[in-house]
C-alpha positions in Angstrom: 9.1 14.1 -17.0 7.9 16.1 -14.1 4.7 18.7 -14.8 5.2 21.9 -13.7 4.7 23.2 -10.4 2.5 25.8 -9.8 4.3 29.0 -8.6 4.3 29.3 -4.5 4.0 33.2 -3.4 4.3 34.4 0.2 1.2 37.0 0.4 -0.1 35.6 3.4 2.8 34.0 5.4 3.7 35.8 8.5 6.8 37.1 8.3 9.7 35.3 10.6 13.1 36.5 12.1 15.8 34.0 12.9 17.3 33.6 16.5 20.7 32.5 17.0 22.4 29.6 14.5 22.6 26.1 16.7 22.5 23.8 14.0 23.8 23.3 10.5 21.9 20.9 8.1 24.4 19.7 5.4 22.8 18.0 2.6 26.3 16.1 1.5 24.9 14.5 -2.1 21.7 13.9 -3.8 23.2 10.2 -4.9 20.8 7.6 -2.6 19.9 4.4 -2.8 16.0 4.8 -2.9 13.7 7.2 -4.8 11.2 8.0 -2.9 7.6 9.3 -4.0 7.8 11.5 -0.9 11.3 12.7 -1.6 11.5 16.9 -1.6 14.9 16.6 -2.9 14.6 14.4 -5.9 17.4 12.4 -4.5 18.2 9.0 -6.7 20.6 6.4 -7.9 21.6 8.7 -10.9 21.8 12.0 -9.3 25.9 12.8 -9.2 25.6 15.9 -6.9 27.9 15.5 -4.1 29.9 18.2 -1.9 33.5 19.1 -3.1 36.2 18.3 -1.0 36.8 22.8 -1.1 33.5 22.9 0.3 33.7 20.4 2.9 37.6 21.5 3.9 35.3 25.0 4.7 32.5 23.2 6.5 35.2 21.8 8.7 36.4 25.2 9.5 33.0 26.0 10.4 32.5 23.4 12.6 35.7 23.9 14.4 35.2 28.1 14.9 31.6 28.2 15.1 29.8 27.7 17.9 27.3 25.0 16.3 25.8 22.8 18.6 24.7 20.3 16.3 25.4 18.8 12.8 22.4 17.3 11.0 23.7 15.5 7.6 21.2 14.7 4.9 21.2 13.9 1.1 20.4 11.7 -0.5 21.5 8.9 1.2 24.9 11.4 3.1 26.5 7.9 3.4 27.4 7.3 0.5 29.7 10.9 0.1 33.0 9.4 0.2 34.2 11.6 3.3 31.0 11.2 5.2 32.8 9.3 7.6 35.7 11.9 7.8 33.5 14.7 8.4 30.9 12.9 11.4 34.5 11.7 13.3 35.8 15.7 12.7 32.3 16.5 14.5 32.1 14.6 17.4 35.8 15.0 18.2 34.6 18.8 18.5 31.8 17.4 20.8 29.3 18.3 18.6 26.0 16.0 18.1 25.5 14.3 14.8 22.3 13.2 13.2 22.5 10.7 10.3 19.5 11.0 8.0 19.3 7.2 7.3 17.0 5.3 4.9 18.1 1.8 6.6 18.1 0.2 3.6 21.6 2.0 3.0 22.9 -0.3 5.8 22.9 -3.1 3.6 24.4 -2.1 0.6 27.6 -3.1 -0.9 30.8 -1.3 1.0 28.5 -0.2 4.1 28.7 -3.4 6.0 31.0 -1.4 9.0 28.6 1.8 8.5 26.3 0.6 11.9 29.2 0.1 13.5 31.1 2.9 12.9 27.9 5.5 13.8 27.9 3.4 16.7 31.2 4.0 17.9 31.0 7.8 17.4 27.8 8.2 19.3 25.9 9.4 16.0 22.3 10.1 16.5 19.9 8.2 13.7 16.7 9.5 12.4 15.7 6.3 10.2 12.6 6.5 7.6 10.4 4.2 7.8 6.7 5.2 6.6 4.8 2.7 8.1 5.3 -0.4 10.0 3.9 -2.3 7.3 5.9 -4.2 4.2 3.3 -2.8 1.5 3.0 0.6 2.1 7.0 1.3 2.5 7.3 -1.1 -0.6 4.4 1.1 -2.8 6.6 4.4 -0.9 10.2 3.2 -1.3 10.8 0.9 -3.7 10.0 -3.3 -3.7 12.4 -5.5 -1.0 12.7 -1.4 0.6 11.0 -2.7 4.0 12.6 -6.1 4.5 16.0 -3.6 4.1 14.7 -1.4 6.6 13.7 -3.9 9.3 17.3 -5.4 8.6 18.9 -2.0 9.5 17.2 -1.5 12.5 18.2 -5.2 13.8 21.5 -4.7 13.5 21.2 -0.9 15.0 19.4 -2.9 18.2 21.8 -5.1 18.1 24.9 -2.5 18.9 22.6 -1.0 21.3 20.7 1.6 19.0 17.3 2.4 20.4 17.5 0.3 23.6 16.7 2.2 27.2 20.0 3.5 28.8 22.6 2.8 25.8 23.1 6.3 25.0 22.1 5.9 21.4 19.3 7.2 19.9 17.4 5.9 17.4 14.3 7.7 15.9 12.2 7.2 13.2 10.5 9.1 11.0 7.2 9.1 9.3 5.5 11.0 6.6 2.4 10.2 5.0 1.7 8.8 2.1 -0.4 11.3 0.1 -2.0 14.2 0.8 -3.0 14.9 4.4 -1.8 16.1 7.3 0.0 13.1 9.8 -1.7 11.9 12.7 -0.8 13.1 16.1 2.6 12.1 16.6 2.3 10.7 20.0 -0.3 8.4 19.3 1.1 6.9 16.2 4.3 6.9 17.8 2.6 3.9 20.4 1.3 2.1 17.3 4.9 1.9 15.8 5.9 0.6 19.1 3.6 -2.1 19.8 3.6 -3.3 16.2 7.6 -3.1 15.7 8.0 -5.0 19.2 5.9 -7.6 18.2 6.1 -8.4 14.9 10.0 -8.3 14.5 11.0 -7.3 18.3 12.6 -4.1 17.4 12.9 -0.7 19.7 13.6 2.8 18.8 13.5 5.8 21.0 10.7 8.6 19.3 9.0 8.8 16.2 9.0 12.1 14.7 6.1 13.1 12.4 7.1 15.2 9.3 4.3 16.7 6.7 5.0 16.5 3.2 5.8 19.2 1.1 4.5 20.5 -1.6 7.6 20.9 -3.2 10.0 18.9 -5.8 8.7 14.9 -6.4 5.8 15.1 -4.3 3.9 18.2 -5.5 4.9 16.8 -9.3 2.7 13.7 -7.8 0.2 16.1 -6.5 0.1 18.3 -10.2 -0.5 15.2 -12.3 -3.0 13.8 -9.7 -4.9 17.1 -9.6 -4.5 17.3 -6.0 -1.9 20.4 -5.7 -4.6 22.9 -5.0 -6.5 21.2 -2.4 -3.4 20.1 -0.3 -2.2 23.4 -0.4 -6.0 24.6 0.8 -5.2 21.9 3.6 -2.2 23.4 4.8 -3.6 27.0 5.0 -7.1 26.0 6.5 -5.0 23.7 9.5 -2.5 27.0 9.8 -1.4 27.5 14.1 0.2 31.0 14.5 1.7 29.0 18.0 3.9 26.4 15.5 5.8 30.2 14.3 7.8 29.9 17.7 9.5 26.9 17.1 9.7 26.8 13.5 13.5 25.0 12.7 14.2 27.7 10.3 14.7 30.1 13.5 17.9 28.4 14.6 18.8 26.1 12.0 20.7 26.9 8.9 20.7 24.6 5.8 23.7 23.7 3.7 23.6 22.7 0.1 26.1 20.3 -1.4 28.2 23.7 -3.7 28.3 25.3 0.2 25.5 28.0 -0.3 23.2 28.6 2.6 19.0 28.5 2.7 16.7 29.2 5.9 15.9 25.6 5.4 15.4 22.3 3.0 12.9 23.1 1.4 14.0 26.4 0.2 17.4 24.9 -0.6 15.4 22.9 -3.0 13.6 26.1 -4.3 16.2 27.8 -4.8 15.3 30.9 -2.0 18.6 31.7 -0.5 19.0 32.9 2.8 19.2 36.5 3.2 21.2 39.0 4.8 20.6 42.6 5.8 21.7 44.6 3.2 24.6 46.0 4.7 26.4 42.7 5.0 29.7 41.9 3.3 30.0 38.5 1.9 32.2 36.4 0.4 29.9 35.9 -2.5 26.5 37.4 -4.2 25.1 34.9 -1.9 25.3 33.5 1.7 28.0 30.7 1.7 29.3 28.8 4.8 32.3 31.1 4.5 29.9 33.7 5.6 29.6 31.7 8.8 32.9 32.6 9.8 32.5 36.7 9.6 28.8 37.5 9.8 25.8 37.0 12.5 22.5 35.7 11.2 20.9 36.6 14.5 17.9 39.1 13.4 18.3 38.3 9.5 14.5 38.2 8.1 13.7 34.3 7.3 12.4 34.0 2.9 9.3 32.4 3.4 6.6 31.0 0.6 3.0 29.2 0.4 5.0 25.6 1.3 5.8 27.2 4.6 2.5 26.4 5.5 3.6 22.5 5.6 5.7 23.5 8.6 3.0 25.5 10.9 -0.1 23.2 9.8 -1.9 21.4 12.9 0.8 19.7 15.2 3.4 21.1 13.1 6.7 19.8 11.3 10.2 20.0 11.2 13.0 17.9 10.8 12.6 17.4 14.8 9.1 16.2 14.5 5.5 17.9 15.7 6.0 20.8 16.8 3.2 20.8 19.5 
Protein backbone atom coordinates (compact mmCIF):
# COMPACT_ATOMS: atom_id res chain seq x y z
CA UNK A 1 0.00 0.00 0.00
CA UNK A 2 1.03 3.45 -1.02
CA UNK A 3 1.78 6.21 1.97
CA UNK A 4 0.12 9.24 1.61
CA UNK A 5 1.14 11.97 -0.44
CA UNK A 6 1.67 15.11 0.92
CA UNK A 7 -0.89 17.79 -0.31
CA UNK A 8 0.63 19.98 -3.44
CA UNK A 9 -0.73 23.75 -3.22
CA UNK A 10 -0.16 26.36 -5.98
CA UNK A 11 0.85 29.58 -3.64
CA UNK A 12 3.75 30.31 -5.55
CA UNK A 13 3.28 29.01 -9.24
CA UNK A 14 2.86 31.65 -11.77
CA UNK A 15 -0.25 31.61 -13.13
CA UNK A 16 -0.57 30.31 -16.99
CA UNK A 17 -3.15 30.94 -19.86
CA UNK A 18 -3.55 28.39 -22.60
CA UNK A 19 -3.03 29.33 -26.38
CA UNK A 20 -4.78 27.62 -28.95
CA UNK A 21 -5.53 23.47 -28.75
CA UNK A 22 -2.91 21.65 -31.32
CA UNK A 23 -2.75 18.46 -29.76
CA UNK A 24 -4.90 15.98 -27.83
CA UNK A 25 -3.09 13.50 -25.42
CA UNK A 26 -5.42 10.46 -25.02
CA UNK A 27 -4.47 8.17 -22.36
CA UNK A 28 -6.50 4.94 -23.86
CA UNK A 29 -6.10 2.35 -20.68
CA UNK A 30 -4.01 2.10 -17.60
CA UNK A 31 -3.65 -1.91 -18.41
CA UNK A 32 0.41 -2.12 -19.47
CA UNK A 33 2.66 -4.59 -19.48
CA UNK A 34 5.35 -3.09 -17.10
CA UNK A 35 5.06 -1.32 -13.71
CA UNK A 36 7.32 1.07 -13.55
CA UNK A 37 8.86 2.73 -10.35
CA UNK A 38 8.78 5.96 -12.35
CA UNK A 39 5.22 5.52 -13.59
CA UNK A 40 2.87 8.89 -12.77
CA UNK A 41 -0.01 6.90 -13.74
CA UNK A 42 0.15 3.82 -11.73
CA UNK A 43 -0.34 1.93 -14.88
CA UNK A 44 -0.02 -2.21 -14.41
CA UNK A 45 -0.94 -5.63 -15.51
CA UNK A 46 -4.08 -5.52 -13.18
CA UNK A 47 -5.35 -2.08 -13.86
CA UNK A 48 -8.77 -2.73 -16.12
CA UNK A 49 -9.27 1.08 -16.96
CA UNK A 50 -9.72 1.30 -20.57
CA UNK A 51 -11.68 3.90 -22.85
CA UNK A 52 -15.30 2.92 -23.81
CA UNK A 53 -16.06 2.41 -27.21
CA UNK A 54 -18.93 5.84 -26.39
CA UNK A 55 -16.01 7.70 -25.57
CA UNK A 56 -13.81 6.79 -28.29
CA UNK A 57 -16.88 6.91 -31.13
CA UNK A 58 -16.68 10.96 -29.61
CA UNK A 59 -12.89 11.26 -29.77
CA UNK A 60 -13.34 10.23 -33.39
CA UNK A 61 -15.69 13.07 -33.93
CA UNK A 62 -13.22 15.22 -32.52
CA UNK A 63 -10.58 14.26 -34.46
CA UNK A 64 -12.50 14.54 -37.65
CA UNK A 65 -14.18 18.38 -36.80
CA UNK A 66 -11.44 19.73 -34.87
CA UNK A 67 -8.68 21.18 -36.10
CA UNK A 68 -6.05 19.03 -34.04
CA UNK A 69 -2.83 18.79 -35.44
CA UNK A 70 -1.61 15.94 -33.59
CA UNK A 71 -2.79 12.82 -31.61
CA UNK A 72 -0.43 11.77 -28.81
CA UNK A 73 -1.81 8.24 -27.34
CA UNK A 74 -0.61 7.05 -23.90
CA UNK A 75 -1.73 4.57 -21.16
CA UNK A 76 -0.61 2.34 -19.87
CA UNK A 77 0.73 0.51 -22.59
CA UNK A 78 -2.36 2.33 -25.41
CA UNK A 79 -1.56 -0.88 -27.39
CA UNK A 80 -3.16 -3.02 -25.84
CA UNK A 81 -6.89 -1.02 -26.01
CA UNK A 82 -8.54 -3.21 -28.34
CA UNK A 83 -9.38 -0.42 -30.92
CA UNK A 84 -6.00 1.27 -30.64
CA UNK A 85 -5.36 0.25 -34.03
CA UNK A 86 -8.85 1.52 -35.31
CA UNK A 87 -8.45 4.84 -33.77
CA UNK A 88 -4.32 5.66 -35.06
CA UNK A 89 -5.67 4.40 -38.93
CA UNK A 90 -8.97 6.96 -38.26
CA UNK A 91 -5.99 9.60 -37.49
CA UNK A 92 -3.71 9.45 -40.01
CA UNK A 93 -6.37 9.02 -42.69
CA UNK A 94 -7.33 12.66 -41.43
CA UNK A 95 -3.63 13.44 -41.89
CA UNK A 96 -3.12 13.94 -38.52
CA UNK A 97 0.35 12.90 -36.73
CA UNK A 98 0.32 10.16 -34.28
CA UNK A 99 2.69 9.53 -31.38
CA UNK A 100 2.64 5.99 -29.79
CA UNK A 101 3.85 6.09 -26.17
CA UNK A 102 5.75 2.67 -26.40
CA UNK A 103 7.49 0.79 -23.62
CA UNK A 104 9.21 -1.67 -26.45
CA UNK A 105 8.81 -4.44 -24.49
CA UNK A 106 5.02 -4.37 -25.61
CA UNK A 107 6.35 -5.33 -29.04
CA UNK A 108 6.97 -8.67 -28.01
CA UNK A 109 4.18 -9.75 -26.29
CA UNK A 110 1.65 -12.30 -27.24
CA UNK A 111 -0.94 -10.98 -30.15
CA UNK A 112 1.47 -7.84 -31.00
CA UNK A 113 3.76 -9.63 -33.32
CA UNK A 114 2.16 -7.31 -36.52
CA UNK A 115 2.10 -4.07 -34.02
CA UNK A 116 5.80 -2.68 -35.59
CA UNK A 117 4.51 -3.27 -38.62
CA UNK A 118 1.38 -1.91 -38.64
CA UNK A 119 2.80 1.69 -36.90
CA UNK A 120 5.06 1.36 -39.64
CA UNK A 121 2.72 1.36 -42.38
CA UNK A 122 0.73 4.25 -40.92
CA UNK A 123 3.65 6.50 -40.59
CA UNK A 124 3.14 6.54 -36.56
CA UNK A 125 5.65 8.51 -34.69
CA UNK A 126 7.33 6.42 -31.52
CA UNK A 127 8.52 7.88 -28.37
CA UNK A 128 10.11 4.50 -26.81
CA UNK A 129 11.23 4.44 -22.95
CA UNK A 130 14.17 3.35 -22.40
CA UNK A 131 15.94 4.78 -19.02
CA UNK A 132 19.25 4.03 -19.70
CA UNK A 133 21.31 2.25 -22.19
CA UNK A 134 22.24 -0.11 -19.73
CA UNK A 135 20.54 -3.80 -18.85
CA UNK A 136 20.72 -3.14 -14.94
CA UNK A 137 19.29 0.05 -14.42
CA UNK A 138 16.10 -0.51 -16.90
CA UNK A 139 15.93 -4.06 -15.22
CA UNK A 140 16.07 -2.31 -11.33
CA UNK A 141 13.43 0.53 -13.33
CA UNK A 142 11.24 -1.79 -15.34
CA UNK A 143 11.05 -5.00 -14.35
CA UNK A 144 13.77 -8.18 -14.85
CA UNK A 145 14.22 -9.41 -18.89
CA UNK A 146 12.51 -5.42 -19.35
CA UNK A 147 15.81 -4.29 -21.37
CA UNK A 148 16.59 -7.36 -23.43
CA UNK A 149 12.60 -6.66 -24.54
CA UNK A 150 13.39 -3.25 -25.18
CA UNK A 151 16.56 -3.63 -27.32
CA UNK A 152 14.35 -6.36 -29.19
CA UNK A 153 11.72 -3.63 -30.05
CA UNK A 154 13.99 -1.29 -31.23
CA UNK A 155 15.68 -3.96 -33.68
CA UNK A 156 12.84 -4.75 -35.30
CA UNK A 157 11.67 -0.85 -35.40
CA UNK A 158 15.32 -0.35 -37.31
CA UNK A 159 14.67 -2.98 -39.10
CA UNK A 160 11.28 -1.53 -40.97
CA UNK A 161 13.18 1.64 -41.12
CA UNK A 162 12.25 3.27 -37.65
CA UNK A 163 15.01 5.68 -36.66
CA UNK A 164 17.30 5.40 -39.74
CA UNK A 165 18.24 8.91 -41.64
CA UNK A 166 15.74 9.75 -44.55
CA UNK A 167 12.94 6.90 -43.84
CA UNK A 168 10.46 9.19 -42.62
CA UNK A 169 9.99 7.45 -39.37
CA UNK A 170 10.73 8.72 -36.30
CA UNK A 171 11.85 7.08 -33.48
CA UNK A 172 12.63 8.80 -30.17
CA UNK A 173 13.42 7.76 -26.96
CA UNK A 174 12.86 8.83 -23.76
CA UNK A 175 14.65 9.06 -20.56
CA UNK A 176 13.74 9.91 -17.02
CA UNK A 177 15.91 9.45 -14.12
CA UNK A 178 15.98 7.18 -11.83
CA UNK A 179 15.48 8.91 -8.47
CA UNK A 180 15.36 12.12 -7.39
CA UNK A 181 17.24 14.72 -9.50
CA UNK A 182 16.87 16.70 -12.17
CA UNK A 183 18.11 14.87 -15.83
CA UNK A 184 21.20 15.83 -17.37
CA UNK A 185 21.24 18.13 -20.27
CA UNK A 186 19.43 16.46 -22.91
CA UNK A 187 21.74 17.04 -25.72
CA UNK A 188 24.63 15.64 -24.16
CA UNK A 189 23.10 12.52 -22.95
CA UNK A 190 21.35 12.27 -26.06
CA UNK A 191 25.25 11.58 -27.70
CA UNK A 192 25.92 9.04 -25.05
CA UNK A 193 22.71 7.07 -25.93
CA UNK A 194 24.01 7.19 -29.44
CA UNK A 195 27.40 6.05 -29.25
CA UNK A 196 26.56 3.38 -26.67
CA UNK A 197 23.27 2.04 -28.62
CA UNK A 198 25.39 2.01 -31.97
CA UNK A 199 27.91 0.08 -30.62
CA UNK A 200 26.86 -2.25 -28.33
CA UNK A 201 23.71 -3.55 -30.27
CA UNK A 202 23.99 -1.29 -33.61
CA UNK A 203 20.71 0.39 -33.03
CA UNK A 204 19.65 4.25 -34.26
CA UNK A 205 16.92 6.43 -33.17
CA UNK A 206 16.33 9.93 -34.12
CA UNK A 207 16.18 12.31 -30.50
CA UNK A 208 16.15 11.60 -27.08
CA UNK A 209 13.79 13.50 -25.11
CA UNK A 210 14.57 14.16 -21.39
CA UNK A 211 11.44 14.10 -19.12
CA UNK A 212 11.72 14.98 -15.04
CA UNK A 213 9.88 12.93 -12.78
CA UNK A 214 7.04 13.90 -10.95
CA UNK A 215 6.26 14.13 -7.86
CA UNK A 216 3.09 12.62 -8.30
CA UNK A 217 1.28 9.04 -8.11
CA UNK A 218 4.09 5.83 -7.81
CA UNK A 219 7.01 7.97 -7.70
CA UNK A 220 6.35 10.50 -4.92
CA UNK A 221 4.80 7.24 -2.96
CA UNK A 222 8.71 6.10 -3.58
CA UNK A 223 9.86 9.49 -2.53
CA UNK A 224 7.30 9.58 0.94
CA UNK A 225 8.49 6.22 2.16
CA UNK A 226 12.14 7.11 1.25
CA UNK A 227 11.87 10.43 3.09
CA UNK A 228 12.95 12.25 0.11
CA UNK A 229 9.46 14.11 -0.91
CA UNK A 230 10.42 17.36 0.62
CA UNK A 231 13.85 17.75 -0.65
CA UNK A 232 12.93 16.87 -4.38
CA UNK A 233 10.27 19.15 -4.25
CA UNK A 234 12.95 21.89 -2.71
CA UNK A 235 14.83 20.80 -5.98
CA UNK A 236 12.31 21.62 -8.33
CA UNK A 237 11.55 25.11 -6.80
CA UNK A 238 15.34 26.13 -6.20
CA UNK A 239 16.12 25.04 -10.32
CA UNK A 240 12.60 27.06 -11.19
CA UNK A 241 13.29 29.18 -15.07
CA UNK A 242 10.44 31.70 -15.49
CA UNK A 243 11.77 31.29 -19.58
CA UNK A 244 10.45 27.28 -19.51
CA UNK A 245 6.54 29.19 -18.86
CA UNK A 246 6.58 29.95 -22.71
CA UNK A 247 6.66 26.61 -23.87
CA UNK A 248 5.12 24.77 -21.25
CA UNK A 249 2.86 21.76 -23.23
CA UNK A 250 -0.11 22.54 -21.10
CA UNK A 251 -0.43 25.92 -23.37
CA UNK A 252 -1.44 24.00 -26.50
CA UNK A 253 -2.00 20.58 -25.44
CA UNK A 254 -5.03 19.19 -23.97
CA UNK A 255 -5.12 15.76 -22.06
CA UNK A 256 -7.72 13.05 -22.37
CA UNK A 257 -8.52 10.55 -19.69
CA UNK A 258 -9.78 7.10 -20.57
CA UNK A 259 -14.03 8.08 -19.23
CA UNK A 260 -13.41 11.20 -21.93
CA UNK A 261 -12.87 14.13 -19.32
CA UNK A 262 -10.35 16.76 -20.07
CA UNK A 263 -7.11 18.04 -17.78
CA UNK A 264 -4.46 20.84 -18.80
CA UNK A 265 -2.15 17.94 -18.80
CA UNK A 266 -1.04 14.29 -17.37
CA UNK A 267 -0.21 14.94 -14.48
CA UNK A 268 -3.28 16.77 -13.43
CA UNK A 269 -5.34 14.07 -15.05
CA UNK A 270 -3.72 11.90 -12.50
CA UNK A 271 -4.60 14.44 -9.67
CA UNK A 272 -7.62 14.80 -10.45
CA UNK A 273 -7.42 18.94 -11.42
CA UNK A 274 -9.78 19.20 -14.30
CA UNK A 275 -9.36 21.75 -16.82
CA UNK A 276 -11.28 24.81 -16.43
CA UNK A 277 -13.41 26.95 -18.30
CA UNK A 278 -14.52 30.50 -17.88
CA UNK A 279 -17.37 30.55 -15.98
CA UNK A 280 -19.73 31.52 -18.50
CA UNK A 281 -19.17 28.40 -20.62
CA UNK A 282 -21.96 25.88 -21.32
CA UNK A 283 -20.96 22.31 -21.19
CA UNK A 284 -22.09 19.21 -21.77
CA UNK A 285 -21.24 18.16 -18.33
CA UNK A 286 -20.20 19.66 -14.69
CA UNK A 287 -16.88 19.13 -16.19
CA UNK A 288 -14.89 19.62 -19.51
CA UNK A 289 -15.40 16.45 -21.74
CA UNK A 290 -14.10 15.96 -25.29
CA UNK A 291 -17.73 16.75 -26.30
CA UNK A 292 -16.89 20.20 -25.15
CA UNK A 293 -14.24 20.17 -27.98
CA UNK A 294 -16.81 20.36 -30.42
CA UNK A 295 -18.76 23.78 -29.11
CA UNK A 296 -16.37 25.69 -26.92
CA UNK A 297 -12.80 27.54 -27.45
CA UNK A 298 -10.11 26.90 -24.74
CA UNK A 299 -8.04 29.68 -26.24
CA UNK A 300 -7.57 32.19 -23.01
CA UNK A 301 -8.98 29.49 -20.37
CA UNK A 302 -6.64 29.98 -17.11
CA UNK A 303 -4.38 26.63 -16.98
CA UNK A 304 -4.97 24.76 -12.85
CA UNK A 305 -1.59 24.65 -11.84
CA UNK A 306 -0.02 23.04 -8.34
CA UNK A 307 3.62 22.60 -6.57
CA UNK A 308 4.35 19.51 -9.24
CA UNK A 309 4.17 22.09 -11.88
CA UNK A 310 7.49 22.91 -10.85
CA UNK A 311 8.77 19.47 -12.52
CA UNK A 312 7.85 21.01 -15.83
CA UNK A 313 9.74 24.65 -15.60
CA UNK A 314 12.81 23.20 -13.51
CA UNK A 315 16.39 23.75 -15.23
CA UNK A 316 16.25 22.61 -19.04
CA UNK A 317 12.67 21.93 -18.56
CA UNK A 318 10.16 18.95 -19.38
CA UNK A 319 7.37 17.89 -21.27
CA UNK A 320 6.28 15.13 -23.08
CA UNK A 321 8.38 16.75 -26.08
CA UNK A 322 11.54 16.73 -24.10
CA UNK A 323 13.78 19.91 -22.51
CA UNK A 324 12.37 22.60 -23.04
CA UNK A 325 15.53 24.81 -23.53
Amino acid sequence: MHPTLPLLNALNFPSLRRGPVEALQVNLTYRCNQRCLHCHVNAGPTRTESMTDASLALLLQVLDAHPVQTLDLTGGAPELHPRFRELVSHARHAGIRVIDRCNLSILSEPGQDDLAAFLAAEGVEISASLPCYSRERVDQQRGDGVFEASIAGLRQLNALGYGIEGSGLLLNLVYNPQGPSLPPPQQALEQDYKAHLQEDFGIQFNQLLTITNQPIARFGSTLVSKGQFNGYMQLLRDNYRADNLKTVMCRSLVSVDWQGYLYDCDFNQMLELHLQLPADAVLARDRAHLSDLLSQRFDGNPIVTRDHCYACTAGQGSSCSGALG
